[in-house]
C-alpha positions, 0 to 999 in steps of 0.5 A: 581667844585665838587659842579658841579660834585656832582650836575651833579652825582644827576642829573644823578643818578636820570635819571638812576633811571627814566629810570630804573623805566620805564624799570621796568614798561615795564617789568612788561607790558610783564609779564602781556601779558604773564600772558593773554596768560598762561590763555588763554593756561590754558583755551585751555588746559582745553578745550582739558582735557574735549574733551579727557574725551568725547572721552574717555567715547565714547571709552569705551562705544564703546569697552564695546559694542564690547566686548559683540558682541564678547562674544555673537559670542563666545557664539553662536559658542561655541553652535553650536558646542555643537550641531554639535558635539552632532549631530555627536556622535548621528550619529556614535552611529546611525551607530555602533547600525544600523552596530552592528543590521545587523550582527546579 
């Protein structure tokens, strides 16, 4: 009788490693889709570093530009003020020696 048990315990073990092998195997089928579509998000996420780097690049290029309308505006207000400012002490120096020029 243990000669049938013994036999049956083979028989069984070697089923079991059978069904664990080909577990295994499927297991390693998912890993090799899931390893597919990690390389397909590496390559989606490199595509996205690239557009941000292009945007990037855009964005600076259009701030830079910003920045040297602005720093001409301010040049040219501080100009004109320089002048209207120049121009209104010429007027009150104009004014004092006309004013100054009558009384005497």
């Amino acid at each position: 009788m243990e000669a049938v048990r013994d036999k049956w315990t083979d028989e069984r073990l070697d089923d079991l490693n059978k069904r664990v092998d080909d577990g295994f195997l499927r297991v390693d089928a998912r890993f090799a889709q899931v390893d597919a579509r990690f390389a397909q998000v590496d390559a989606r996420f490199d595509a996205m570093d690239l557009r941000f780097d292009a945007l990037q690049r855009e964005m600076n290029m259009r701030f830079d530009a910003m920045q040297r309308d602005m720093n001409a505006r301010f040049d040219a207000m501080q100009r004109l003020i320089i002048q209207v400012g120049g121009g209104m002490i010429g007027a009150f120096l104009t004014a004092t020696v006309a004013l100054v020029a009558t009384r005497f």
